[in-house]
KEKE-3310 file (N, C-alpha, C; in steps of 0.2 Angstrom, whole numbers, plus 5000, padded with zeros to 4 digits):
npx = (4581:4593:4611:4617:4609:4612:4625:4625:4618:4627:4637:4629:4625:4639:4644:4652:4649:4650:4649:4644:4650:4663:4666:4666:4677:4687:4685:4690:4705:4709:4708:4717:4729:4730:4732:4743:4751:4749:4753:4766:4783:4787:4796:4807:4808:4796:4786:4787:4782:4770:4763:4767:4757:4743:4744:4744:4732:4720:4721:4720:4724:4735:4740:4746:4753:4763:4769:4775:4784:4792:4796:4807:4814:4822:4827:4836:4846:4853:4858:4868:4875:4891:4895:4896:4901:4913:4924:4923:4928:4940:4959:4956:4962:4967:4973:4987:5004:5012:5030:5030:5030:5024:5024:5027:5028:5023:5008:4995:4980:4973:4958:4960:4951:4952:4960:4953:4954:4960:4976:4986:4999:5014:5030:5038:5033:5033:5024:5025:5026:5013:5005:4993:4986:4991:5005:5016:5030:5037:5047:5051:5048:5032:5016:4998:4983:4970:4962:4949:4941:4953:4947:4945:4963:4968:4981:4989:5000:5013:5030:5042:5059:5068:5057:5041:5022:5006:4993:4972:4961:4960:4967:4982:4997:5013:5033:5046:5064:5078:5085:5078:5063:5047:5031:5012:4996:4981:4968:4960:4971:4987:5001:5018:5033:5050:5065:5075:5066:5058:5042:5029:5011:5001:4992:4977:4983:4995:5012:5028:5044:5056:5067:5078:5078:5087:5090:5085:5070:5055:5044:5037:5053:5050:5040:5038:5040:5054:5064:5057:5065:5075:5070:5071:5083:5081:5084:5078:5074:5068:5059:5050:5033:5026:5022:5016:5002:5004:5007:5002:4986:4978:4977:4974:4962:4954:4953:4946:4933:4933:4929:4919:4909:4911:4919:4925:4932:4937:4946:4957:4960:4962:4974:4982:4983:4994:5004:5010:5011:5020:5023:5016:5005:4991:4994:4995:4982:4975:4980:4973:4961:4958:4963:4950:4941:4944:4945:4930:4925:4932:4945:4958:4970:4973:4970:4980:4992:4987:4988:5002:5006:5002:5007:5021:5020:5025:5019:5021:5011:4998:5003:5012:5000:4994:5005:5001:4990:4991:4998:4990:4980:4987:4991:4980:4970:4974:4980:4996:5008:5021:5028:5021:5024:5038:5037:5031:5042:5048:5044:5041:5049:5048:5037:5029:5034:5022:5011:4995:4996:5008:5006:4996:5004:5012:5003:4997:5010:5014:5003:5007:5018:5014:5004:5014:5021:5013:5010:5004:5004:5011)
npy = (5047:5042:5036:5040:5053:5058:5065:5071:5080:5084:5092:5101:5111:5112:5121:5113:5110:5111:5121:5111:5112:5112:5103:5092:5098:5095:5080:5077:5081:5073:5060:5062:5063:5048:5043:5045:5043:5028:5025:5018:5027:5034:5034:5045:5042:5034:5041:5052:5041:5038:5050:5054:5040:5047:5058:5051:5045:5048:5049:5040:5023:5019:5030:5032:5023:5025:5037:5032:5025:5035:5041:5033:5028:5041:5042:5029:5033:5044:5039:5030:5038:5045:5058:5075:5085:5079:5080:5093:5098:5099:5105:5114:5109:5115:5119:5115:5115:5108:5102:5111:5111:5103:5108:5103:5106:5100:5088:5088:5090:5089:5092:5085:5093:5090:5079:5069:5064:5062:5067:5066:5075:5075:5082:5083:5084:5082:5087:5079:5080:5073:5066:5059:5056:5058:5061:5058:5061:5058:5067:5067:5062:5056:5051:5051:5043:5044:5036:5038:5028:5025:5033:5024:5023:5032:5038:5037:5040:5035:5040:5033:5034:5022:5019:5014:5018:5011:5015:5011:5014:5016:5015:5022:5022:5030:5032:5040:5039:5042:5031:5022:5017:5013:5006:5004:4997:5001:4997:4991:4989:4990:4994:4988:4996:4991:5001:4991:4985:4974:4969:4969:4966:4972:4969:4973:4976:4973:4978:4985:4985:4996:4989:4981:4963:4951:4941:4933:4935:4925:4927:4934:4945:4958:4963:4955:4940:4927:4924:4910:4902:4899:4895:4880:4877:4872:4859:4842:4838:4850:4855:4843:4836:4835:4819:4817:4824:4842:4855:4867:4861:4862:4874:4880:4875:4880:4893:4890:4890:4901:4911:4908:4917:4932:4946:4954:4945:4935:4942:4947:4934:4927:4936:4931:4919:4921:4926:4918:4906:4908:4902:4893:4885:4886:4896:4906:4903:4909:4922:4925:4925:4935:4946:4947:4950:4962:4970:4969:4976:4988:4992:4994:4996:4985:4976:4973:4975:4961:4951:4954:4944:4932:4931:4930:4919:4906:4898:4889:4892:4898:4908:4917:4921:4930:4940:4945:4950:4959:4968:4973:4979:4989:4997:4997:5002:5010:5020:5017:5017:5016:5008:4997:4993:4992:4981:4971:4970:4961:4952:4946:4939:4928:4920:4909:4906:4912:4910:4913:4920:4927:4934:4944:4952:4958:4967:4973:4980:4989:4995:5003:5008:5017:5027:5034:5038:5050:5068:5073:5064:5060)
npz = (5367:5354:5355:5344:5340:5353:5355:5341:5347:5356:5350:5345:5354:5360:5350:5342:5327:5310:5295:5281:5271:5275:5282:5269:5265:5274:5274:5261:5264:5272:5266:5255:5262:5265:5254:5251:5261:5260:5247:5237:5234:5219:5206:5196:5181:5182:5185:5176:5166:5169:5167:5154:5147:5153:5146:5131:5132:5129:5114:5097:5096:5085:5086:5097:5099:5088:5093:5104:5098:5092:5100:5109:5098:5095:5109:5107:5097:5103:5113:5105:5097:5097:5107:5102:5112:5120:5110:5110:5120:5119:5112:5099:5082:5066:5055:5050:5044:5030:5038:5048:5065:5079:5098:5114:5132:5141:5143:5130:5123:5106:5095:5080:5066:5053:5050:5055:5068:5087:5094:5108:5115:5121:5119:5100:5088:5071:5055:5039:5021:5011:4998:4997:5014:5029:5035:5048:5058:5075:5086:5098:5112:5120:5111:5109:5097:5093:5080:5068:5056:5040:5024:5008:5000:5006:5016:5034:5041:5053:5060:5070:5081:5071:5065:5058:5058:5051:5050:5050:5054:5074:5090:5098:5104:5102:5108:5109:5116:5122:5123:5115:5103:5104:5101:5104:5107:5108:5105:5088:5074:5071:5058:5059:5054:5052:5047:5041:5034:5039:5045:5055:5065:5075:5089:5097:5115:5113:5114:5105:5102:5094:5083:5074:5071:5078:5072:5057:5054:5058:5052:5036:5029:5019:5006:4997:4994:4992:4977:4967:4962:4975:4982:4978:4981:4993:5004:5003:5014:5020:5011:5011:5012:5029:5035:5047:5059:5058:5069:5067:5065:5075:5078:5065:5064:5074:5069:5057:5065:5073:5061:5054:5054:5045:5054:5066:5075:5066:5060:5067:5072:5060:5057:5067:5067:5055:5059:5070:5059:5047:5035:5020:5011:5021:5026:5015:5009:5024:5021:5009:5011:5022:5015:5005:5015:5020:5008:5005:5015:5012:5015:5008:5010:5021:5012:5004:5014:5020:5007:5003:5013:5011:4998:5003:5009:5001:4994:4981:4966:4971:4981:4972:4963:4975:4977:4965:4962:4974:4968:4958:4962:4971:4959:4952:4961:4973:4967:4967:4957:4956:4965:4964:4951:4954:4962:4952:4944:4952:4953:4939:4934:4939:4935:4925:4910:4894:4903:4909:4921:4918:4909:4914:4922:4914:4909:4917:4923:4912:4911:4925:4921:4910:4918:4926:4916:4913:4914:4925:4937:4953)
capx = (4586:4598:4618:4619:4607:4613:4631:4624:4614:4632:4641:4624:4627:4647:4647:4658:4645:4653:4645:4644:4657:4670:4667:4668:4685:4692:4687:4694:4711:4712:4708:4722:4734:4728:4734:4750:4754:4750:4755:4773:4786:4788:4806:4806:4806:4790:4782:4788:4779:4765:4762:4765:4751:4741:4743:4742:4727:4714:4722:4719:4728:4740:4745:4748:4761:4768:4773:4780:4791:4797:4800:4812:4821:4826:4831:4843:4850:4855:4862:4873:4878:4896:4893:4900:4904:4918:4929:4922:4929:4949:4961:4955:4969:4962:4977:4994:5006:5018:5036:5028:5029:5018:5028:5023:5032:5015:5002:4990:4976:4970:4955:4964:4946:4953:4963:4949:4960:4963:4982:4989:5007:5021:5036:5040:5031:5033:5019:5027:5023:5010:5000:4988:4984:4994:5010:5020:5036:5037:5054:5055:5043:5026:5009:4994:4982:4962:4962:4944:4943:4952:4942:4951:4968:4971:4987:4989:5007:5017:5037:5046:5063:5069:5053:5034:5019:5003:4984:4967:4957:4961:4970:4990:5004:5022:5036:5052:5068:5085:5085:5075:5058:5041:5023:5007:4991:4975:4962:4962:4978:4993:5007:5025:5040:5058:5070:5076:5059:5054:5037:5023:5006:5001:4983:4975:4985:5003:5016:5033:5049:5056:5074:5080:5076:5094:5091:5080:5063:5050:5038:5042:5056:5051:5031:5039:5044:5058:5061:5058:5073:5080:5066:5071:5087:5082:5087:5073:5070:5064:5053:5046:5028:5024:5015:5012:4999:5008:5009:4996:4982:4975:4977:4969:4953:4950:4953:4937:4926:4932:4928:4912:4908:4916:4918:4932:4936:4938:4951:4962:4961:4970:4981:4987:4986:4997:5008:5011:5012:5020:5023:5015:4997:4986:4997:4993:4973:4972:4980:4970:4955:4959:4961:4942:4937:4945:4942:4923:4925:4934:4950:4961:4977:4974:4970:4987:4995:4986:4991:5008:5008:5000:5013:5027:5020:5030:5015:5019:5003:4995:5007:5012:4991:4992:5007:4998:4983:4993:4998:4985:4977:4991:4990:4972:4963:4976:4987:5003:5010:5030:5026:5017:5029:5042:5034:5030:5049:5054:5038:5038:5054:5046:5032:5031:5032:5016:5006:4990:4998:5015:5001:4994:5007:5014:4998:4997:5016:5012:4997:5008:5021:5011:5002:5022:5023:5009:5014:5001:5005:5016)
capy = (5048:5037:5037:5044:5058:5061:5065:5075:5087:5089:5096:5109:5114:5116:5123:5111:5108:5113:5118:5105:5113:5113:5096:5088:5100:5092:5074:5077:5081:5067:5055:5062:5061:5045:5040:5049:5038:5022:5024:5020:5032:5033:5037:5051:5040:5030:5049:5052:5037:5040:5057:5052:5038:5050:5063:5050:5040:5052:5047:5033:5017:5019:5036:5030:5018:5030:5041:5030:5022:5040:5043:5027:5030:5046:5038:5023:5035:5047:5034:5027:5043:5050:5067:5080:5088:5076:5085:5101:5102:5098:5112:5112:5111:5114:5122:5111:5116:5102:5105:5112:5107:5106:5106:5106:5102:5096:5082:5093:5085:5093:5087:5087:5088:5088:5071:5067:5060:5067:5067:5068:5074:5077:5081:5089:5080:5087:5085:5078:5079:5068:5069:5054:5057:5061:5057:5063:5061:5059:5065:5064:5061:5054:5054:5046:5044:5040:5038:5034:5027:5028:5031:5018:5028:5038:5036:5037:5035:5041:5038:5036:5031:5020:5013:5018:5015:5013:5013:5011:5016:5014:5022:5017:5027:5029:5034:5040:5041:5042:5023:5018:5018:5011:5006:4998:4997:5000:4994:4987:4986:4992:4990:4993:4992:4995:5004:4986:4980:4968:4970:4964:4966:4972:4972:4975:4976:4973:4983:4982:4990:4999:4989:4976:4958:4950:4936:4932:4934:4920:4931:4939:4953:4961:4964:4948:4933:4926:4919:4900:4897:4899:4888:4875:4876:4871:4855:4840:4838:4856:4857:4838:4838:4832:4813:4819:4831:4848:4860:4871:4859:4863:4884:4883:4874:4885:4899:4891:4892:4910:4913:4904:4921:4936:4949:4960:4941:4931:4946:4946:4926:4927:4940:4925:4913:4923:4927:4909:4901:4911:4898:4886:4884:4886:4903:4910:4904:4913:4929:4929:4927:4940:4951:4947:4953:4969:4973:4971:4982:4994:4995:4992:4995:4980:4970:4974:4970:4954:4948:4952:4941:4927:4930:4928:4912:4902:4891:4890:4895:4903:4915:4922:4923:4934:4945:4949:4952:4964:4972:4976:4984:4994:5001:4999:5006:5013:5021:5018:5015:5014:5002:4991:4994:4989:4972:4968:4969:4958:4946:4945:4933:4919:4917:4904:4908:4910:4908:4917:4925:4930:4941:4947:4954:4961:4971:4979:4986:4993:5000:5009:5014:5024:5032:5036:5045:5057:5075:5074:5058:5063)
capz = (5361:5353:5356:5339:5342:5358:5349:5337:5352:5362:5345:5344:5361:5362:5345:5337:5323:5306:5289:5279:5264:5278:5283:5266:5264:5277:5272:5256:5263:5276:5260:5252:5266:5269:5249:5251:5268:5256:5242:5235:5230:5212:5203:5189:5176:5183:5186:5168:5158:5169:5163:5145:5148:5155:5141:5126:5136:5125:5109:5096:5099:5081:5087:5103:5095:5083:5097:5108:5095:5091:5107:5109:5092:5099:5113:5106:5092:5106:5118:5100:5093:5099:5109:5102:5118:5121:5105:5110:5126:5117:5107:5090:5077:5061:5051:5053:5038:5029:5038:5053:5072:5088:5104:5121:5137:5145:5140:5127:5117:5103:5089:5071:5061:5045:5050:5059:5073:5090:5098:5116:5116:5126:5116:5098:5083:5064:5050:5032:5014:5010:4993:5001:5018:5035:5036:5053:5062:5082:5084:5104:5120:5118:5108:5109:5093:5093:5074:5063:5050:5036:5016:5004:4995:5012:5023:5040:5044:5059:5059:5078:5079:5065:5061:5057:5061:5048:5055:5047:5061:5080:5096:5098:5105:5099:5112:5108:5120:5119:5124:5109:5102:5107:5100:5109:5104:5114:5102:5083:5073:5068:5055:5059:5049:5052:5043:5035:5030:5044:5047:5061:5064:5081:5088:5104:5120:5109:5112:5102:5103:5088:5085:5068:5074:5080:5068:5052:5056:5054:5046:5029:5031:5017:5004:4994:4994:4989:4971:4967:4961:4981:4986:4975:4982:4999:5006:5002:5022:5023:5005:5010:5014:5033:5038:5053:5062:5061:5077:5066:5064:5082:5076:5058:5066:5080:5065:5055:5069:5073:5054:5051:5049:5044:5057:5071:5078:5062:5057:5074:5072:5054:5059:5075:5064:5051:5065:5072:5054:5040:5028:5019:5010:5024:5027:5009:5012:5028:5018:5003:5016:5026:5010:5005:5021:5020:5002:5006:5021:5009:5015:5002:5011:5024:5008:5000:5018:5020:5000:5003:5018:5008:4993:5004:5012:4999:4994:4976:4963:4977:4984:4964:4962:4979:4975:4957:4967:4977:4961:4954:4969:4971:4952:4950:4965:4977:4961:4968:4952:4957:4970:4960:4944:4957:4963:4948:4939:4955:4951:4934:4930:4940:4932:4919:4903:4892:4908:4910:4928:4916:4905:4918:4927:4910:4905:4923:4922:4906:4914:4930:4916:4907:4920:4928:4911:4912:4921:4934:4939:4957)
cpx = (4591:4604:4618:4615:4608:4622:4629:4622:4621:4634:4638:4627:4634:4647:4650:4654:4649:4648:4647:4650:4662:4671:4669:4675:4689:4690:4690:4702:4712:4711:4715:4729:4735:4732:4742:4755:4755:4752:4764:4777:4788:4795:4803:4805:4798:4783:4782:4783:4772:4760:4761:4759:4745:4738:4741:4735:4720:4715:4721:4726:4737:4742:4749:4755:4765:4771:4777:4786:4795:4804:4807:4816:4825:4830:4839:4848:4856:4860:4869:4876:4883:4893:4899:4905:4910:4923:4929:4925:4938:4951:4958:4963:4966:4970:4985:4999:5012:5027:5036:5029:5025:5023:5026:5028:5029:5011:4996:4987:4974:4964:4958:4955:4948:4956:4957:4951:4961:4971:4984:4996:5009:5025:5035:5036:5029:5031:5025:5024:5020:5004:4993:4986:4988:5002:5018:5026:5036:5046:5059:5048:5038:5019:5006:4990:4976:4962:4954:4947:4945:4947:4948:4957:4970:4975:4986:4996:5014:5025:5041:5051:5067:5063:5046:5030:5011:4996:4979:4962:4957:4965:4974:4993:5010:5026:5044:5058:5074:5089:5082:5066:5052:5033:5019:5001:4985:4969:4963:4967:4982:4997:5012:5031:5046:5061:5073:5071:5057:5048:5033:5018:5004:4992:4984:4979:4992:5008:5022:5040:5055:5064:5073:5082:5084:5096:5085:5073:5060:5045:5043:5046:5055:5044:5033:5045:5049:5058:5062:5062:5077:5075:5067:5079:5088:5082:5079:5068:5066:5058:5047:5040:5028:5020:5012:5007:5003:5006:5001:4990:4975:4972:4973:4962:4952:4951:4946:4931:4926:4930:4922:4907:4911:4914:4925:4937:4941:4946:4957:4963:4966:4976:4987:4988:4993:5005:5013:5015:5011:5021:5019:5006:4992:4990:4995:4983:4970:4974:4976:4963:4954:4961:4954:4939:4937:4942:4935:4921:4927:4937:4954:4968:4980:4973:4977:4990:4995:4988:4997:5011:5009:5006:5021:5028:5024:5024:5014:5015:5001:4997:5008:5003:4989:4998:5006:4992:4985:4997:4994:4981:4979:4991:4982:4968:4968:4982:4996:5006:5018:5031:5027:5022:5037:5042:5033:5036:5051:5051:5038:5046:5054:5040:5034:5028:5027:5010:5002:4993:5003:5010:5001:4998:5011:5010:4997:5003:5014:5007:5002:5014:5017:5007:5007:5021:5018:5012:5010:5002:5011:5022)
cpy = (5042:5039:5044:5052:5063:5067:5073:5082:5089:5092:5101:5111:5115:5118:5121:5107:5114:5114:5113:5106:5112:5105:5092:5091:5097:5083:5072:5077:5075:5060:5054:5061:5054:5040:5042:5043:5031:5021:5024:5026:5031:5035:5042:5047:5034:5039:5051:5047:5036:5044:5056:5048:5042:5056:5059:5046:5040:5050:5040:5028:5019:5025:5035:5026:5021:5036:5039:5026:5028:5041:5038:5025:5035:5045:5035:5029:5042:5046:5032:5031:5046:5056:5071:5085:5085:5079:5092:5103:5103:5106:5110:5115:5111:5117:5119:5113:5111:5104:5110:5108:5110:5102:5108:5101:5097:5093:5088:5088:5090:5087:5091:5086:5085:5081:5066:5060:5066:5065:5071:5069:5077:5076:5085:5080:5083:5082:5084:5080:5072:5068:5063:5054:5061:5057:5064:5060:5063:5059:5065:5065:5057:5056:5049:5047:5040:5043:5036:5032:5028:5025:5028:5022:5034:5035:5038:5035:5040:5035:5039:5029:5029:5018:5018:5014:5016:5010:5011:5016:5012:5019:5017:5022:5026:5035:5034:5044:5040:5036:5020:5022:5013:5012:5001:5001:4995:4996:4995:4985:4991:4991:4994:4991:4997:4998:4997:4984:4975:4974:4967:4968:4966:4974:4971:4973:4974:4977:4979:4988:4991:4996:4983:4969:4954:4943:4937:4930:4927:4921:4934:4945:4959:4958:4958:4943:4931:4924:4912:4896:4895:4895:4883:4873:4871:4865:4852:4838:4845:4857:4850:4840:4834:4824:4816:4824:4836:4851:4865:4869:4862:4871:4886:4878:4877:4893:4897:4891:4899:4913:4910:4910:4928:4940:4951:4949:4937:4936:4946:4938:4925:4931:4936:4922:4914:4923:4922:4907:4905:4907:4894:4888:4888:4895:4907:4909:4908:4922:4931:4929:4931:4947:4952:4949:4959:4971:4973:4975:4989:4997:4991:4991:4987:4974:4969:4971:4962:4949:4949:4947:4933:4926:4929:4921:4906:4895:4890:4897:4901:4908:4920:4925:4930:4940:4948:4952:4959:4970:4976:4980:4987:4998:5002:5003:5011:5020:5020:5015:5014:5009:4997:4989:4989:4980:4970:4966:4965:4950:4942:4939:4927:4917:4912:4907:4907:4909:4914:4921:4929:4936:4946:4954:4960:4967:4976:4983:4990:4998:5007:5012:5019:5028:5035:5042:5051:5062:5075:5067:5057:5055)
cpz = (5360:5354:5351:5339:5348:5356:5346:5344:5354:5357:5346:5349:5363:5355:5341:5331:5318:5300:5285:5273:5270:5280:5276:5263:5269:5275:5267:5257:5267:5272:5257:5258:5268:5261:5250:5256:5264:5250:5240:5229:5224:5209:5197:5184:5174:5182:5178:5163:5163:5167:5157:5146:5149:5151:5134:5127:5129:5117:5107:5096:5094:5084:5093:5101:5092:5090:5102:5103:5092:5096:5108:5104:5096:5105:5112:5102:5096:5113:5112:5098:5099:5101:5107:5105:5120:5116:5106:5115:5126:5112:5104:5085:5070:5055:5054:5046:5036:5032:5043:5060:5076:5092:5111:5128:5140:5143:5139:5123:5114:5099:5083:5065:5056:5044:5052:5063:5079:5093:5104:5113:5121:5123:5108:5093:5075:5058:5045:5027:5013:5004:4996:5007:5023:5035:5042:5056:5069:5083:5091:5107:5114:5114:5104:5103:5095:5084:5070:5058:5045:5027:5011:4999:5000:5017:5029:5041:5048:5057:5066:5076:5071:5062:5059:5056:5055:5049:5049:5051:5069:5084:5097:5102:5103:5107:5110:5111:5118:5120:5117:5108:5104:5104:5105:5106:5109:5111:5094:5080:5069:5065:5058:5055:5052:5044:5037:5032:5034:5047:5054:5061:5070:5083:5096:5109:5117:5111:5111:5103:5096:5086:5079:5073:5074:5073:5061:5053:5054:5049:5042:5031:5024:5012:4999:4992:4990:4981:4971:4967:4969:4984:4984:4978:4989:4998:5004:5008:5023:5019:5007:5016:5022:5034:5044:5055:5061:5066:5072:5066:5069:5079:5069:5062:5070:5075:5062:5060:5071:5065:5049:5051:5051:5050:5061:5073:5074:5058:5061:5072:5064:5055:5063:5071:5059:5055:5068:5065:5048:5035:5027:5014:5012:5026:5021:5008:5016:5024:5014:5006:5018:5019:5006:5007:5020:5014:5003:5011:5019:5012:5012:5006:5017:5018:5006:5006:5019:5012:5000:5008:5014:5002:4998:5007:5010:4998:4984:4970:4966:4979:4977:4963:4967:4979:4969:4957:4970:4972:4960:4960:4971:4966:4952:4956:4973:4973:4964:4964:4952:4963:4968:4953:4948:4958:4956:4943:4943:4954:4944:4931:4932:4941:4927:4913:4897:4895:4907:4916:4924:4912:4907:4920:4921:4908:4912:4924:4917:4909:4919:4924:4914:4912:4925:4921:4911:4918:4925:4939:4946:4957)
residu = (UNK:UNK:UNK:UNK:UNK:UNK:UNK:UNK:UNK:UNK:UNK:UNK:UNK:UNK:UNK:UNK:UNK:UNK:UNK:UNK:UNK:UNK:UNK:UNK:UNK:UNK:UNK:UNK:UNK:UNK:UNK:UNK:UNK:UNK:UNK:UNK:UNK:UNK:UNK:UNK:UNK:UNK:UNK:UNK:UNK:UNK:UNK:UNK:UNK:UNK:UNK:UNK:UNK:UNK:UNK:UNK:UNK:UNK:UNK:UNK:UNK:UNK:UNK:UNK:UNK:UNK:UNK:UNK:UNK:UNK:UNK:UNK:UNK:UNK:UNK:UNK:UNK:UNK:UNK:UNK:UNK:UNK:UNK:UNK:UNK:UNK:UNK:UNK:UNK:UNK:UNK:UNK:UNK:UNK:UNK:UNK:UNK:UNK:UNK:UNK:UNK:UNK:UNK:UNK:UNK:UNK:UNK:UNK:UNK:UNK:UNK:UNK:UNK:UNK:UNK:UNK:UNK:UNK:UNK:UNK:UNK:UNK:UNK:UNK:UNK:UNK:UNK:UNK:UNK:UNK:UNK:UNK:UNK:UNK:UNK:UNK:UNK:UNK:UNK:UNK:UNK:UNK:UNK:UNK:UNK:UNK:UNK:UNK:UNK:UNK:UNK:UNK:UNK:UNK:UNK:UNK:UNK:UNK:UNK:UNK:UNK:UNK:UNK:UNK:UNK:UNK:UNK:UNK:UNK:UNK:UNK:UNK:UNK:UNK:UNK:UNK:UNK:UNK:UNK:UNK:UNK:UNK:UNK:UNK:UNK:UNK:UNK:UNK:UNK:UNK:UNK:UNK:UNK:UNK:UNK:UNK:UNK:UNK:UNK:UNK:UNK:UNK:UNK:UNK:UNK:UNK:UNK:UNK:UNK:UNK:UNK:UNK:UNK:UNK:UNK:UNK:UNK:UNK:UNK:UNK:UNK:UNK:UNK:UNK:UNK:UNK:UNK:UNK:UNK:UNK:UNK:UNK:UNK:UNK:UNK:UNK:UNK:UNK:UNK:UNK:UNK:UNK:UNK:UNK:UNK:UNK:UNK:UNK:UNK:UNK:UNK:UNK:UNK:UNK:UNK:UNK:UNK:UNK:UNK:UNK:UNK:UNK:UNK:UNK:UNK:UNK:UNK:UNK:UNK:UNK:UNK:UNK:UNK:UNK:UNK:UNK:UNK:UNK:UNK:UNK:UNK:UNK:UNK:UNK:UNK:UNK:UNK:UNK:UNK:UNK:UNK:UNK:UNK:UNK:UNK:UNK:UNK:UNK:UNK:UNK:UNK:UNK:UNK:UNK:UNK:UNK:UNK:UNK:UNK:UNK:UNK:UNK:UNK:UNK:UNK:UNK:UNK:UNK:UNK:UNK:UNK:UNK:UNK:UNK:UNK:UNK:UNK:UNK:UNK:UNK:UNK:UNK:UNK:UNK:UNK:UNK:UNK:UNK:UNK:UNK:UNK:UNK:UNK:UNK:UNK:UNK:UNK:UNK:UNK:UNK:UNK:UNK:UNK:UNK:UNK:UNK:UNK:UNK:UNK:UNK:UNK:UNK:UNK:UNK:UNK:UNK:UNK:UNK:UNK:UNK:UNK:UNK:UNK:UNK:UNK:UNK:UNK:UNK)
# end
């Protein structure tokens, strides 16, 4: 007999011969334990797109396609979309009435839908009269504001201290103590104004403290520029133009390279630039550029800020062209026709006479008068 036959006879003889279904039940599993030993462990989502694979394998190729580009819409647009759950887990404040306060000793957030804004406070803060949007009073402790955006002819404007504070869409805090007042801004921008009319322009990571500036600002202290007549007054050293390089030179070209095309950078880099270097030309260019912006993004009220910046720059032509601008914007698309009535009686005597700008400016008062005269007109 051969080895292998000899083999085969001891199994008969001790019994250890098996049928043959049992044997290929047990090779079957020692295969399989033998894949499991070698094979690498997979992650859920490898497990996951091999099962899909697996389930659309039978299908044709374009359905194949159309289902996974579902799948991976649904994906990104779920990843990009705001979760609801984050507003849902705050108060809700839905009913706030004019002349009204919210007080808390303790830091509470509520979501304001109808503002569509939420607020952290500590402290005592009371809603105003406001026919155009939100208009509120922080009239001690703190409170934080995550504001969206707002739609073009809608306010937003909080009052701490002496001063107040007016958004578009961004997150700020206001702080007000028996030492004074306080802004900061965590992301986009803010305007502030004091009680006398000095403004600024605060963006990301800014903070300001609420107090009339010790001397005469650099920047405009008020939505327009002086009149000509006091510019012609000024000495010929201060009206006479530069030979040299100015100090800004370096700051308006690093402005056209942030602005070679429109966007969040090119808007903060006018803002510095503006900030830096109120007067002059290139200060009424960067204003009525930065009004461009905005009014194509369809916010009207950083257009009217950025035009009155420009109108104060004191560049001539330019500046009258961009507080008549600022006019008309106010009358025509945001109504504030006592505003705009006003700027224009302060505008309209240093225009030249007969001038296309002096028309102008004539045909648009007419315009807010009469819509002052009608009874619905607040």
């Amino acid at each position: 007999m051969t080895p292998e036959r000899d083999w085969e006879q001891q199994l008969r003889e001790g019994q250890f011969d098996l049928p043959k279904e049992r044997w290929a039940r047990l090779e079957i599993d020692l295969l399989r334990r033998i894949r499991e030993a070698e094979a690498p462990r997979l992650s859920f989502a490898e497990r996951v797109a091999n099962a899909l694979r697996a389930w659309l394998r039978p299908l044709p190729a374009t359905v194949t396609a159309a289902a996974f580009a579902a799948f991976f819409s649904i994906g990104w647009w779920l990843w990009h979309t705001p979760v609801p759950a984050k507003l849902a887990s705050l108060e809700t404040l839905t009913t706030w009435q004019s002349g009204t306060r919210l007080q808390t000793d303790s830091l509470r957030t509520w979501n304001w839908a109808p503002a569509r804004c939420t607020l952290a406070l500590r402290g005592t803060v009371r809603r105003l009269e406001s026919p155009q949007g939100v208009h509120l009073r922080l009239e001690s402790g703190s409170l934080r504001f995550g504001v969206e955006p707002r739609h073009p002819g809608e306010d937003f404007t909080v009052e701490f201290g002496n001063c107040q504070a007016s958004v578009v869409g961004t997150a700020f805090q206001l702080r007000v103590e028996d030492s004074g007042a306080w802004a900061s801004v965590e992301h986009g921008k803010v305007r502030v104004q004091t009680a006398g009319g000095f403004q600024k322009l605060l963006l990301k990571g800014d903070s300001w403290s609420c107090r009339e500036p010790a001397r005469a600002p650099s920047s405009p202290t008020s939505l327009l520029a002086p009149p000509e007549a006091a510019v012609s007054k000024m000495s010929p050293q201060k009206t006479q133009a530069k030979v040299v390089p100015s100090s800004d030179d370096a700051a308006w070209n690093t402005l056209q390279t942030h602005c070679q095309k429109e966007g969040p950078g090119c808007l903060e880099a006018l803002a510095d630039f503006l900030q830096k270097y109120p007067q002059g030309t290139r200060a009424a260019e960067a204003g009525r550029r930065w009004a461009g912006i905005a009014r194509r993004n369809g916010d009207l009220r950083d257009a009217v800020y950025a035009l009155d910046l420009a109108g104060a720059a004191r560049a001539g032509e330019l500046s009258q062209e961009a507080r008549l601008d600022a006019c008309s914007l106010r009358i025509e698309d945001l109504h504030q026709y006592r505003e705009g009535r006003e700027a224009l009686d302060a505008l309209i005597p240093n225009l030249p006479p007969n001038s296309a700008l002096r028309s102008r400016a004539q045909a648009l008062r007419e315009q807010a008068v009469t819509a002052l005269s009608r009874p619905d007109t607040l």
